[in-house]
CHARMM internal coordinates of N, CA and C (Angstrom, degrees):
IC EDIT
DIST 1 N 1 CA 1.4472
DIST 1 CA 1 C 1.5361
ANGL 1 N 1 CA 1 C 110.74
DIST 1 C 2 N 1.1459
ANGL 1 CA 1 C 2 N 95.73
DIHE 1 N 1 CA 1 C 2 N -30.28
DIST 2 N 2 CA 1.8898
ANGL 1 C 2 N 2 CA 95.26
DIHE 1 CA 1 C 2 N 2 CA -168.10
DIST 2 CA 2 C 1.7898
ANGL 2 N 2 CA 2 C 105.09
DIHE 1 C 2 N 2 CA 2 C -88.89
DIST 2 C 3 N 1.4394
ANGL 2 CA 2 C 3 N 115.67
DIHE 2 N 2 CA 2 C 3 N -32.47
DIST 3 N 3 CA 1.6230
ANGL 2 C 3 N 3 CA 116.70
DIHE 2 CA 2 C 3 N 3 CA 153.55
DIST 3 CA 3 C 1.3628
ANGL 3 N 3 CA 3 C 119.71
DIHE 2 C 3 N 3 CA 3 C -40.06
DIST 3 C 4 N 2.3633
ANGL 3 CA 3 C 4 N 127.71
DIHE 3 N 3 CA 3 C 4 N -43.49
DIST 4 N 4 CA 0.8784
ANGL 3 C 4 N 4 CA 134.44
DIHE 3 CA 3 C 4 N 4 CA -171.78
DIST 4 CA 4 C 1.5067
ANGL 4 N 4 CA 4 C 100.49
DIHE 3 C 4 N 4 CA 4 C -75.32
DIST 4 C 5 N 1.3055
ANGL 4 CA 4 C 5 N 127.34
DIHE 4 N 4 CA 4 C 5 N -42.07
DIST 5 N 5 CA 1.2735
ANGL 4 C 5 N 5 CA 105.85
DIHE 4 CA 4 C 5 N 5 CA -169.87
DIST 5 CA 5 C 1.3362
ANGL 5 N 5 CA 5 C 114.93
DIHE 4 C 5 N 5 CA 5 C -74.43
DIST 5 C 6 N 1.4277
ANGL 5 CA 5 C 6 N 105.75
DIHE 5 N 5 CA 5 C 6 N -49.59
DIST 6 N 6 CA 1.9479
ANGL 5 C 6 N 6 CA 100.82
DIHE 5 CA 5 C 6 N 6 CA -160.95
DIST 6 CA 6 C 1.8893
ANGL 6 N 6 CA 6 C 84.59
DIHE 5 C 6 N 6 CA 6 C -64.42
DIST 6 C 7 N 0.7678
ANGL 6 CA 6 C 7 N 132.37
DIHE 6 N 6 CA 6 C 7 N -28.05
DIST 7 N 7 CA 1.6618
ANGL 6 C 7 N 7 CA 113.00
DIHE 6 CA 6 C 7 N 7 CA 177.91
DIST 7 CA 7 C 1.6146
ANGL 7 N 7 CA 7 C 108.22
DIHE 6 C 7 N 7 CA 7 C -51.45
DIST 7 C 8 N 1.2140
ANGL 7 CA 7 C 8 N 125.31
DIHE 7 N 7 CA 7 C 8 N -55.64
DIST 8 N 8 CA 0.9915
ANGL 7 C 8 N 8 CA 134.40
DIHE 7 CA 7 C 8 N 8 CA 164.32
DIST 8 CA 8 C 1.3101
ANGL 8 N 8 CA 8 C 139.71
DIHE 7 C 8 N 8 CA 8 C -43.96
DIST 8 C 9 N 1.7076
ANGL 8 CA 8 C 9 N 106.22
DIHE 8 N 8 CA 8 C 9 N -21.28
DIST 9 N 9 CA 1.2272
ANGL 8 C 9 N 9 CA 119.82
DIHE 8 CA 8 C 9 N 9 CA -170.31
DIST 9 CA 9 C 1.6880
ANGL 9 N 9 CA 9 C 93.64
DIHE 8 C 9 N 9 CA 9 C -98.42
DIST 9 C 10 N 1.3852
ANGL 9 CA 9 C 10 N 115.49
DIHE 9 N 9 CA 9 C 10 N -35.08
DIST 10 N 10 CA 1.9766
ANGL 9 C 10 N 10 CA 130.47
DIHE 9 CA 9 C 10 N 10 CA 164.97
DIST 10 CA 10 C 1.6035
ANGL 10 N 10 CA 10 C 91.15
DIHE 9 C 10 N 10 CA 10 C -44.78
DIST 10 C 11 N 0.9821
ANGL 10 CA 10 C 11 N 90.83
DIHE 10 N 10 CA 10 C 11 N -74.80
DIST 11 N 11 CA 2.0647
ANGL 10 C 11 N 11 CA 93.44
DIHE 10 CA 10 C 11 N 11 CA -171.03
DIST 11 CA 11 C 1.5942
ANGL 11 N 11 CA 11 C 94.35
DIHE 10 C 11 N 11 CA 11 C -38.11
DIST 11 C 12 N 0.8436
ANGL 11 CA 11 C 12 N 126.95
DIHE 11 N 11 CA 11 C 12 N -45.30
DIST 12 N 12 CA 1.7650
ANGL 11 C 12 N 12 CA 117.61
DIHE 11 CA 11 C 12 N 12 CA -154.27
DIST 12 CA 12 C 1.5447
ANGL 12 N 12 CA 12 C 92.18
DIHE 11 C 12 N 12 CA 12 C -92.34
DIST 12 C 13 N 0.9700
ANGL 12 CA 12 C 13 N 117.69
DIHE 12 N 12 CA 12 C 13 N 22.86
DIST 13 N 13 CA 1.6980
ANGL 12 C 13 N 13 CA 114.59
DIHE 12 CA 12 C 13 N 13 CA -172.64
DIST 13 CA 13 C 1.7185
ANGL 13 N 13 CA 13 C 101.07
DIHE 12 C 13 N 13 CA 13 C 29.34
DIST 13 C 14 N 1.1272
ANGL 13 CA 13 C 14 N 118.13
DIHE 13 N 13 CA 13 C 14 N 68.07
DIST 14 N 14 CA 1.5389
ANGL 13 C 14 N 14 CA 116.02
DIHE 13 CA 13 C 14 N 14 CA 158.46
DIST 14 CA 14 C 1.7120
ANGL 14 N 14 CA 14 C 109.05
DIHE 13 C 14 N 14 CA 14 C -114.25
DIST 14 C 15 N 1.5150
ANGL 14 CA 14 C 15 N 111.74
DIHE 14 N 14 CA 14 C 15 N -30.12
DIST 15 N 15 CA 1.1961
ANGL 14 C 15 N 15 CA 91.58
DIHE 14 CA 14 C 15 N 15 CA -174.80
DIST 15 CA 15 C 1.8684
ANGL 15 N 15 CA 15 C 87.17
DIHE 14 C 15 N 15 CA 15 C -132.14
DIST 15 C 16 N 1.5647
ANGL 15 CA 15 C 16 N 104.83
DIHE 15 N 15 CA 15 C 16 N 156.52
DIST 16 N 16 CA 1.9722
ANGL 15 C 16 N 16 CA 107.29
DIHE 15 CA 15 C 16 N 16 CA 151.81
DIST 16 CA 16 C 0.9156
ANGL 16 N 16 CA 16 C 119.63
DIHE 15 C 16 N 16 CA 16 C -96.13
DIST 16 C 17 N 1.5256
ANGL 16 CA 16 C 17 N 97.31
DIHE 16 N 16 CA 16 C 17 N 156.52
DIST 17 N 17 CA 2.3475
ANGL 16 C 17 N 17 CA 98.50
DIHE 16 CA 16 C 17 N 17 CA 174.42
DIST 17 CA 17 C 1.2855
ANGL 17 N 17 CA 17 C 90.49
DIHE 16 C 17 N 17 CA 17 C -131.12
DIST 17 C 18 N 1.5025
ANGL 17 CA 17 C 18 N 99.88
DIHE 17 N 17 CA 17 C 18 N 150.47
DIST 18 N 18 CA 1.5805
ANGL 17 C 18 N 18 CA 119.67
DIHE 17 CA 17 C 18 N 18 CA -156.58
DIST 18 CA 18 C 1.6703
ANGL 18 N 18 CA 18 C 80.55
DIHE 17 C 18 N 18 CA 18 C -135.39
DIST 18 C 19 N 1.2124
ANGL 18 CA 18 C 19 N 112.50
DIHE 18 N 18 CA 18 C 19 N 130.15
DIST 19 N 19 CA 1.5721
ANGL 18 C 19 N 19 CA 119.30
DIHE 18 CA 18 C 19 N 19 CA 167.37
DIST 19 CA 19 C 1.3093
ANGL 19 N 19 CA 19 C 121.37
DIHE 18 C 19 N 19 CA 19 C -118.07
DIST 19 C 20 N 1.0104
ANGL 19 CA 19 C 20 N 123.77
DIHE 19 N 19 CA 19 C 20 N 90.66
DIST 20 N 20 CA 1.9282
ANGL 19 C 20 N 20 CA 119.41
DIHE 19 CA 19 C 20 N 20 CA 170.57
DIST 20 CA 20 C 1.3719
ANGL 20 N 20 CA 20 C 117.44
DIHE 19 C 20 N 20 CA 20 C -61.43
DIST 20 C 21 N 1.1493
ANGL 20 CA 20 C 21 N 100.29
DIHE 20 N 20 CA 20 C 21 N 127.87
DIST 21 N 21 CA 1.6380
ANGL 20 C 21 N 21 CA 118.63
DIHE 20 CA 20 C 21 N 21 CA 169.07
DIST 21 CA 21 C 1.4393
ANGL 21 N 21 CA 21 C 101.10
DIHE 20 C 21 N 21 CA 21 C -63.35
DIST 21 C 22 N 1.0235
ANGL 21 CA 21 C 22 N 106.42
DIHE 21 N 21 CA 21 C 22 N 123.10
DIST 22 N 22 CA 1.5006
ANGL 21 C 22 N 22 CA 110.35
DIHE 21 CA 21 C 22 N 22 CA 166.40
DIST 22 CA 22 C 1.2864
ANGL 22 N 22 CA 22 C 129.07
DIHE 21 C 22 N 22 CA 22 C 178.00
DIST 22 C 23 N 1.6605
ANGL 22 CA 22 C 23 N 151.72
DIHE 22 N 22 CA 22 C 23 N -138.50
DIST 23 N 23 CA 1.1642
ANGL 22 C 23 N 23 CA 121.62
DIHE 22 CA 22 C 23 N 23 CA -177.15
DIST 23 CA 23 C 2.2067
ANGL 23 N 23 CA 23 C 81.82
DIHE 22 C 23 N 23 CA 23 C -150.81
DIST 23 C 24 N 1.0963
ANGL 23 CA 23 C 24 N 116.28
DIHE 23 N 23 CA 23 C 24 N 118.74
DIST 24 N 24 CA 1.3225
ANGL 23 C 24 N 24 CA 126.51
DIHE 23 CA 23 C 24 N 24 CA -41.97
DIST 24 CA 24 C 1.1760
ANGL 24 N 24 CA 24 C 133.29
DIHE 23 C 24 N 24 CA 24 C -56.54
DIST 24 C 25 N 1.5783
ANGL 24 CA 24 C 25 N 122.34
DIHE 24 N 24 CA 24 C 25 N 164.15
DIST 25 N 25 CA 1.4508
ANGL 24 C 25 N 25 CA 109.94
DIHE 24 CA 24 C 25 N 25 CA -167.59
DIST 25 CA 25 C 1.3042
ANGL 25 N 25 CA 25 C 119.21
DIHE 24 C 25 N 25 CA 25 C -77.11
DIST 25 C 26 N 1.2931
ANGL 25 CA 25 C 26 N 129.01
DIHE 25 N 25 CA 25 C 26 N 133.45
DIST 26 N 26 CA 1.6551
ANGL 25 C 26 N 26 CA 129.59
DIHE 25 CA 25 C 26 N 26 CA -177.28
DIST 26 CA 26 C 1.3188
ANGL 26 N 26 CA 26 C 91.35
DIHE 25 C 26 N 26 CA 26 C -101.22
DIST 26 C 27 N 1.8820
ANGL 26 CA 26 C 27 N 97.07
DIHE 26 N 26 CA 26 C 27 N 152.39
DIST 27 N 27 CA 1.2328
ANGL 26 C 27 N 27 CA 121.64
DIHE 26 CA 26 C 27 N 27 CA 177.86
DIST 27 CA 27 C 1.2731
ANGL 27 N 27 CA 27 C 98.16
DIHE 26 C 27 N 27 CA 27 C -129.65
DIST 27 C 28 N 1.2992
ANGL 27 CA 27 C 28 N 132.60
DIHE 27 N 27 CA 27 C 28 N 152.98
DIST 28 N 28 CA 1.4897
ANGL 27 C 28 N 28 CA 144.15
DIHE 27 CA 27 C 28 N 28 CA 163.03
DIST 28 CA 28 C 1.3559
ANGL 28 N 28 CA 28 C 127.30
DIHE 27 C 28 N 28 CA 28 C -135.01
DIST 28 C 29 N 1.3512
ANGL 28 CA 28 C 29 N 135.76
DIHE 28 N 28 CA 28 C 29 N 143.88
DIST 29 N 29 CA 1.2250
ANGL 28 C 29 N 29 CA 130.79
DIHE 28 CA 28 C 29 N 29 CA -165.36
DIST 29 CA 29 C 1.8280
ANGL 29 N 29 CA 29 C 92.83
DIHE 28 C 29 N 29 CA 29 C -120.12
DIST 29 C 30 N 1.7266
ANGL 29 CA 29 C 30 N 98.68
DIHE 29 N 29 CA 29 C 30 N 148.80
DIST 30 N 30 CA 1.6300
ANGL 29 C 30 N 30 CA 100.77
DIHE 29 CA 29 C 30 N 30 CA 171.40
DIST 30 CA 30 C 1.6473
ANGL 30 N 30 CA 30 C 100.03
DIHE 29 C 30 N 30 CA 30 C -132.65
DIST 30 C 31 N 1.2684
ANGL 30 CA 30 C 31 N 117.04
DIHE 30 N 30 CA 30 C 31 N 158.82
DIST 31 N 31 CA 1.2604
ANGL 30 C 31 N 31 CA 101.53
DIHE 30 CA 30 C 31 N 31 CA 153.56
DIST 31 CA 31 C 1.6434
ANGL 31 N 31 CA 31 C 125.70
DIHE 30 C 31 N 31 CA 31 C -82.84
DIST 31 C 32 N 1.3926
ANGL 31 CA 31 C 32 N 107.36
DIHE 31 N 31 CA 31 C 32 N 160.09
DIST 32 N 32 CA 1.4213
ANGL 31 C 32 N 32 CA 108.39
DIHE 31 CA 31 C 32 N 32 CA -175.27
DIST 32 CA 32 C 2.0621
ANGL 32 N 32 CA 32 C 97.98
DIHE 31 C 32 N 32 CA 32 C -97.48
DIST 32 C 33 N 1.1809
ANGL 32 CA 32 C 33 N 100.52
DIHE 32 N 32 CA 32 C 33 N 152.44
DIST 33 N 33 CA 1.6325
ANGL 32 C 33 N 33 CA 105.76
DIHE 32 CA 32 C 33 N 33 CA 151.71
DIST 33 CA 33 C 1.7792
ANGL 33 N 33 CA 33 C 124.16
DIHE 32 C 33 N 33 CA 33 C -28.48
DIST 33 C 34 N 1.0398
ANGL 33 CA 33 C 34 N 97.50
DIHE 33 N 33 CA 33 C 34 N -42.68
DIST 34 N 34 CA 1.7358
ANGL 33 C 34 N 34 CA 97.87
DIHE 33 CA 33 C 34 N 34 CA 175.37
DIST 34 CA 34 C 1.7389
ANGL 34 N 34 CA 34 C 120.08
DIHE 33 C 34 N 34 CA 34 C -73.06
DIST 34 C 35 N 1.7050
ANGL 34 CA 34 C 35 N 91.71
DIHE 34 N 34 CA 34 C 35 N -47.84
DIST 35 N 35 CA 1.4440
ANGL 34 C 35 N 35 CA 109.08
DIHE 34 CA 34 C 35 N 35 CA 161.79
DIST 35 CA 35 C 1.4024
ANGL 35 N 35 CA 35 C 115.34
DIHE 34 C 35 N 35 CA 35 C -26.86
DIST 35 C 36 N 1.8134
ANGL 35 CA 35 C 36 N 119.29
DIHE 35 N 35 CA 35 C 36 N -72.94
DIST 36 N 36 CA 1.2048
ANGL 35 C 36 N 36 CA 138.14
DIHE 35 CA 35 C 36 N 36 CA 172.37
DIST 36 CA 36 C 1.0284
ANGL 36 N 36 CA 36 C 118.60
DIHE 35 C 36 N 36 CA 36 C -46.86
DIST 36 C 37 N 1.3161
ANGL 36 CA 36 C 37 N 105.15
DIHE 36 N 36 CA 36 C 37 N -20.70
DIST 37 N 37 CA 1.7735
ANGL 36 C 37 N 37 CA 94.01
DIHE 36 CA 36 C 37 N 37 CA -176.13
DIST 37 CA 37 C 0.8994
ANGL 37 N 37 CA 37 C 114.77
DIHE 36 C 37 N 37 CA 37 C -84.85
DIST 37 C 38 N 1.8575
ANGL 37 CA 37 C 38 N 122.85
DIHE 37 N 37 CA 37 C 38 N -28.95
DIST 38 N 38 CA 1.7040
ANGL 37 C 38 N 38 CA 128.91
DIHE 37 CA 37 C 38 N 38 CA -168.13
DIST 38 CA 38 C 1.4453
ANGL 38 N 38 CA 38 C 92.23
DIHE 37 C 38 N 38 CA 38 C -89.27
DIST 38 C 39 N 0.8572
ANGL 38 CA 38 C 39 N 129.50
DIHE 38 N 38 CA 38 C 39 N -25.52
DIST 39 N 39 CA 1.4013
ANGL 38 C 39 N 39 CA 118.24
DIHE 38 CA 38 C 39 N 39 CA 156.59
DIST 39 CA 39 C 1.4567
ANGL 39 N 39 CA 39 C 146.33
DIHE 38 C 39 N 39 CA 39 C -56.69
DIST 39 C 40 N 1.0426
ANGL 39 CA 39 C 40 N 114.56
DIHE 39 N 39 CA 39 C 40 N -23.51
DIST 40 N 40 CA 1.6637
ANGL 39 C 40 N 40 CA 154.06
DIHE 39 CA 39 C 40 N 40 CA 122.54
DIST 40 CA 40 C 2.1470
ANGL 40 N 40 CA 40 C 115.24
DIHE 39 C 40 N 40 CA 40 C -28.60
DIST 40 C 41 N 1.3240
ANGL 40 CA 40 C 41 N 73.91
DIHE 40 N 40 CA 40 C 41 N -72.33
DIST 41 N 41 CA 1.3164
ANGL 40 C 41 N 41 CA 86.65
DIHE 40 CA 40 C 41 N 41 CA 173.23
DIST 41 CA 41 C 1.6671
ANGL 41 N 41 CA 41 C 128.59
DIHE 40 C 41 N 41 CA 41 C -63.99
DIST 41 C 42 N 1.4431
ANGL 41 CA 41 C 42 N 119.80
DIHE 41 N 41 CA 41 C 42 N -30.67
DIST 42 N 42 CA 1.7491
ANGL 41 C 42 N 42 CA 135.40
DIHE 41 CA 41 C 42 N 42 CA -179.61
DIST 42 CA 42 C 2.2637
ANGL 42 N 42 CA 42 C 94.32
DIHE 41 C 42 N 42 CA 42 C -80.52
DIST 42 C 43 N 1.2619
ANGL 42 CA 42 C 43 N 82.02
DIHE 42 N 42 CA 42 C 43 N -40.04
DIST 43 N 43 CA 1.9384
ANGL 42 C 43 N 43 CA 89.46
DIHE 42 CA 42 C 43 N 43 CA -151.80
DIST 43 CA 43 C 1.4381
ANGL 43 N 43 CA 43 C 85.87
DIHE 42 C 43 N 43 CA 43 C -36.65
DIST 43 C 44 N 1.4656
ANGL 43 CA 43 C 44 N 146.19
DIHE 43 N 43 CA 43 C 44 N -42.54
DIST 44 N 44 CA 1.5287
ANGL 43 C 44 N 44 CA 135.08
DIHE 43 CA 43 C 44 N 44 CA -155.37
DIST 44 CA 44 C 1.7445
ANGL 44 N 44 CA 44 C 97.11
DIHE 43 C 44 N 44 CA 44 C -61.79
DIST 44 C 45 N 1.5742
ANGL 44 CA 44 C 45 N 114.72
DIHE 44 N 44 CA 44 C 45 N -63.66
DIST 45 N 45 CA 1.3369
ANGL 44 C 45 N 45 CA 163.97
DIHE 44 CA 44 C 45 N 45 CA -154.20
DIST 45 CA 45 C 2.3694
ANGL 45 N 45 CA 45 C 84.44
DIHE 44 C 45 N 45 CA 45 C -67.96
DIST 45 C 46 N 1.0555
ANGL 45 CA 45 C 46 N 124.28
DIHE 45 N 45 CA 45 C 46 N -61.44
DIST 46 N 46 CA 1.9516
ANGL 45 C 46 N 46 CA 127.22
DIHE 45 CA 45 C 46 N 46 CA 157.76
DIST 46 CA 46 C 1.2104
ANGL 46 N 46 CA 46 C 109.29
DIHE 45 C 46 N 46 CA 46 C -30.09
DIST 46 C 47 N 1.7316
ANGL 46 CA 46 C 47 N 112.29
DIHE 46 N 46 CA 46 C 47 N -59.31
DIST 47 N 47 CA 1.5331
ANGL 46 C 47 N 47 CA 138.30
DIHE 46 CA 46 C 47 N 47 CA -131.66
DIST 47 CA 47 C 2.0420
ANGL 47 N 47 CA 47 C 71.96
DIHE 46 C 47 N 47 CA 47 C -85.77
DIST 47 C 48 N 0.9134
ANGL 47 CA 47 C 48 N 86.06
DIHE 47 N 47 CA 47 C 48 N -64.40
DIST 48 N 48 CA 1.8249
ANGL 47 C 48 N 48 CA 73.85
DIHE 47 CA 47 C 48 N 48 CA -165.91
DIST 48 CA 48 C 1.3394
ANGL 48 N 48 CA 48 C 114.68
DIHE 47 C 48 N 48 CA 48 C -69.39
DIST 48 C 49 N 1.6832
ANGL 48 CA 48 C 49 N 139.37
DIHE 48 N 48 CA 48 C 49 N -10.81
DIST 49 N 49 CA 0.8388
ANGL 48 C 49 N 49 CA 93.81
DIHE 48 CA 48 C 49 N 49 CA -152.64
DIST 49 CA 49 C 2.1443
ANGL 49 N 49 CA 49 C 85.53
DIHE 48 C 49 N 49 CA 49 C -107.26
DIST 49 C 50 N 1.7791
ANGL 49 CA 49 C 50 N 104.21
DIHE 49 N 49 CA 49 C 50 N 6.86
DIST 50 N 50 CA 0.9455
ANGL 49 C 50 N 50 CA 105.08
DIHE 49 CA 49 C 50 N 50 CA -158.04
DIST 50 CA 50 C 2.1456
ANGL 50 N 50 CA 50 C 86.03
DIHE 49 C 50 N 50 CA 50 C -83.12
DIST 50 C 51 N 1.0734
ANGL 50 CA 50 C 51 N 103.22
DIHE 50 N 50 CA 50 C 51 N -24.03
DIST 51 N 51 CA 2.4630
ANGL 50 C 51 N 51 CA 108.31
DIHE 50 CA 50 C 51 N 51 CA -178.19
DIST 51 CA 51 C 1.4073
ANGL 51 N 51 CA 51 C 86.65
DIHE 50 C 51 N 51 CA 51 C -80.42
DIST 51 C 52 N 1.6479
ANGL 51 CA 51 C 52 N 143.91
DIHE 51 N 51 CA 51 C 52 N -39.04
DIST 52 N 52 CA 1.3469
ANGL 51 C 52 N 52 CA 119.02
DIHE 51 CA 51 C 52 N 52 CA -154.84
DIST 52 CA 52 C 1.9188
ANGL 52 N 52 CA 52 C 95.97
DIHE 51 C 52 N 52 CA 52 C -99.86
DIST 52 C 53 N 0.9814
ANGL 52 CA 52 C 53 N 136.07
DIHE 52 N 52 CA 52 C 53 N 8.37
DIST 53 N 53 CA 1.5244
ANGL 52 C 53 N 53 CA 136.64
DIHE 52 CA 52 C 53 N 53 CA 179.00
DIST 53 CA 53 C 1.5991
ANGL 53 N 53 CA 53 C 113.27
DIHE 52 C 53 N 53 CA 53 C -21.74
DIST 53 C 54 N 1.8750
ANGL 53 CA 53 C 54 N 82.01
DIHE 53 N 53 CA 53 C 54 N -66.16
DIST 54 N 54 CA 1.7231
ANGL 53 C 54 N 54 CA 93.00
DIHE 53 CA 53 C 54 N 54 CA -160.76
DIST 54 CA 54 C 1.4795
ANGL 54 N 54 CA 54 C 102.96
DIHE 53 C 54 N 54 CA 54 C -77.28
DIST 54 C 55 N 1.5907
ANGL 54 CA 54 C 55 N 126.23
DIHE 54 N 54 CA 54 C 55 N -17.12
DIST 55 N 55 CA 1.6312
ANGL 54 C 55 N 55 CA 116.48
DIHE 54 CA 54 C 55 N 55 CA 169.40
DIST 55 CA 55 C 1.5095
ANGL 55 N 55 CA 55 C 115.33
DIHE 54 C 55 N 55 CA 55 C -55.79
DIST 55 C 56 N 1.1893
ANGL 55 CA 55 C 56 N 97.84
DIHE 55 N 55 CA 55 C 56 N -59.69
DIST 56 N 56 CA 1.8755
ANGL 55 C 56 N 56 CA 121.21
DIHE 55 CA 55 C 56 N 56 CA 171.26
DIST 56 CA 56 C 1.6241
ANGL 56 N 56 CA 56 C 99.49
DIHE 55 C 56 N 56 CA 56 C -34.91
DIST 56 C 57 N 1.1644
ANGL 56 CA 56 C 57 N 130.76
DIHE 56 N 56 CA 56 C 57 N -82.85
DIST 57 N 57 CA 1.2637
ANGL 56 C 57 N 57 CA 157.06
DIHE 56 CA 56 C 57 N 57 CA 144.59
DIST 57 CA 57 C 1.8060
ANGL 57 N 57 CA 57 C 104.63
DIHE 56 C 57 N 57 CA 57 C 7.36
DIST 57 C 58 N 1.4596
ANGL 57 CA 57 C 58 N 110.28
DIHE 57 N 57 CA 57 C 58 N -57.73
DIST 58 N 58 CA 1.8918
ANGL 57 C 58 N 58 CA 119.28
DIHE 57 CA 57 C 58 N 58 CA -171.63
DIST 58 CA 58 C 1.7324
ANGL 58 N 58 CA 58 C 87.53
DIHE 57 C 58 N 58 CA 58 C -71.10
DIST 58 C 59 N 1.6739
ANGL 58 CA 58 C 59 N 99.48
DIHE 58 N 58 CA 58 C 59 N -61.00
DIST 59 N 59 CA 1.5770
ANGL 58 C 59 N 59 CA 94.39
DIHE 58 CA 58 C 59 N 59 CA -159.80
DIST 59 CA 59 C 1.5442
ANGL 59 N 59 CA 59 C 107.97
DIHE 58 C 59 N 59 CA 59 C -60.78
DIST 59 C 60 N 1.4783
ANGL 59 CA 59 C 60 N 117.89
DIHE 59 N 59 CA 59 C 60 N -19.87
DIST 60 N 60 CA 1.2954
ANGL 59 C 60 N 60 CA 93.73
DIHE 59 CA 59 C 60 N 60 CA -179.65
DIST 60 CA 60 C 2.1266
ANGL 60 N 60 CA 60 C 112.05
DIHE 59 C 60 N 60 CA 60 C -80.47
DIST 60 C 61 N 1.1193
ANGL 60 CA 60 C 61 N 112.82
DIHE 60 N 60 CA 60 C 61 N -24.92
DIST 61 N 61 CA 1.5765
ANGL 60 C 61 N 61 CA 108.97
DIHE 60 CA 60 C 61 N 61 CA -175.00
DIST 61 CA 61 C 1.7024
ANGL 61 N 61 CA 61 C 94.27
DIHE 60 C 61 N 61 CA 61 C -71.24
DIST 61 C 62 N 1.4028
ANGL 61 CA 61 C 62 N 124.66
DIHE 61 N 61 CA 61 C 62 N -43.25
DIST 62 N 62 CA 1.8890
ANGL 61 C 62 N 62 CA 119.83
DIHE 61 CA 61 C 62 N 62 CA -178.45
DIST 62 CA 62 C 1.6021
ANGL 62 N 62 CA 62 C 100.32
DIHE 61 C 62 N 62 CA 62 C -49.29
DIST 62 C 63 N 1.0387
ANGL 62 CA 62 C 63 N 101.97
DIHE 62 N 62 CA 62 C 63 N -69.62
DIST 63 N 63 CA 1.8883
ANGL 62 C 63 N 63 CA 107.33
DIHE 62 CA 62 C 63 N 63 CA 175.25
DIST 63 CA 63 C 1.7285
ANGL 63 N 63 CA 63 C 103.06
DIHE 62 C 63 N 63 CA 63 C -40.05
DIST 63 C 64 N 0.6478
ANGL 63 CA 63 C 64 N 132.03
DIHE 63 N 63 CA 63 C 64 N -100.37
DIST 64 N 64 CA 1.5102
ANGL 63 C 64 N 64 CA 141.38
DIHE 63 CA 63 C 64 N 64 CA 165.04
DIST 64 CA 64 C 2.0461
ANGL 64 N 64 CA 64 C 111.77
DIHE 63 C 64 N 64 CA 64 C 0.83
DIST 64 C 65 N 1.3827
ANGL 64 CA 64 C 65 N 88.96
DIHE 64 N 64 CA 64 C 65 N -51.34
DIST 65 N 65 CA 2.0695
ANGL 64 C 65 N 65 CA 91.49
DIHE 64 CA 64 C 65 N 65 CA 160.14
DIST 65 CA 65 C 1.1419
ANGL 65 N 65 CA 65 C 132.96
DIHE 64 C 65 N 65 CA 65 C -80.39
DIST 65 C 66 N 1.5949
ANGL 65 CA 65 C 66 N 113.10
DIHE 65 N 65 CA 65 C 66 N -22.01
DIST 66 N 66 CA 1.2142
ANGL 65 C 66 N 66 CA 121.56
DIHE 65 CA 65 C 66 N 66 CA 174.63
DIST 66 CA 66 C 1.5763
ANGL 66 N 66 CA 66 C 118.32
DIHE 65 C 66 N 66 CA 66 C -86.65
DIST 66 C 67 N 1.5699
ANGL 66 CA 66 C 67 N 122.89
DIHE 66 N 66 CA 66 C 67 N -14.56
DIST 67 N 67 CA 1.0042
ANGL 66 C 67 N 67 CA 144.30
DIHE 66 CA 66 C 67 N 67 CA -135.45
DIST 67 CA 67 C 2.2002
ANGL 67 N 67 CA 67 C 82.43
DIHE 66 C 67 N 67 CA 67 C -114.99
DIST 67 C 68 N 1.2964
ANGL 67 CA 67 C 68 N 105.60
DIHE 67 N 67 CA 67 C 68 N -52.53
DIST 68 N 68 CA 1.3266
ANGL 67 C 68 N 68 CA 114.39
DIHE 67 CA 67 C 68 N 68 CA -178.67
DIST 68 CA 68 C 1.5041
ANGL 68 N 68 CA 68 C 119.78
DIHE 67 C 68 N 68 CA 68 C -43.73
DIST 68 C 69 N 1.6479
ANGL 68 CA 68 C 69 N 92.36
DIHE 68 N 68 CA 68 C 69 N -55.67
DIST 69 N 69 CA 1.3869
ANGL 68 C 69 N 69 CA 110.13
DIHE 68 CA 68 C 69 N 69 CA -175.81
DIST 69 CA 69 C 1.6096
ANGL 69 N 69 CA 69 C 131.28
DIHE 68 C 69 N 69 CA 69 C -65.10
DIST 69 C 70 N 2.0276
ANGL 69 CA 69 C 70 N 101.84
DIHE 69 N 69 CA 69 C 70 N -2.71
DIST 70 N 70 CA 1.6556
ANGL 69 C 70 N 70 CA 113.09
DIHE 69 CA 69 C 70 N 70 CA -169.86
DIST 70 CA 70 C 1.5897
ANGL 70 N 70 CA 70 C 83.57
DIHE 69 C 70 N 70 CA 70 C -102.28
DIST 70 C 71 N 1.4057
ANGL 70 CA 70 C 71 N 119.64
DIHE 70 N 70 CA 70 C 71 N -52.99
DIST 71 N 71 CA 0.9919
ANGL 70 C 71 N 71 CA 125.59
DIHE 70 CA 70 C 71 N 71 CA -162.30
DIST 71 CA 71 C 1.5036
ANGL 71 N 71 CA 71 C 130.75
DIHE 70 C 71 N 71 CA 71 C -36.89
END
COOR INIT
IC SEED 1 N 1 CA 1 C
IC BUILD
């Protein structure tokens, strides 16, 4: 699974893979410039969702009691 994504993430030009010939062969991943940028771009979109957790977190257990009691 983790081969499918960062392949995927190459396709999306977010990240490069650099492969050394060698015995065994190493592979390495970098980010690209574009990479950095959506990264740039999420950090606001982290930043909140890493301060609003435990709100997310209340409303989901209130939902979850109210949700019991129809059921």
């Amino acid at each position: 699974m983790l081969s499918q994504t960062l392949r995927a993430l190459e396709r999306d030009g977010l990240v490069e893979r650099c492969v050394v010939a060698s015995i065994p062969v190493k592979v390495s991943y970098a980010i690209t410039p574009l990479g950095a940028e959506l990264i740039d771009a999420l950090q606001a979109m982290i930043d909140w969702a890493e301060r609003r957790m435990g709100d997310v977190a209340q409303a989901q257990r209130a939902f979850d009691r109210r949700v019991a009691f129809v059921d």
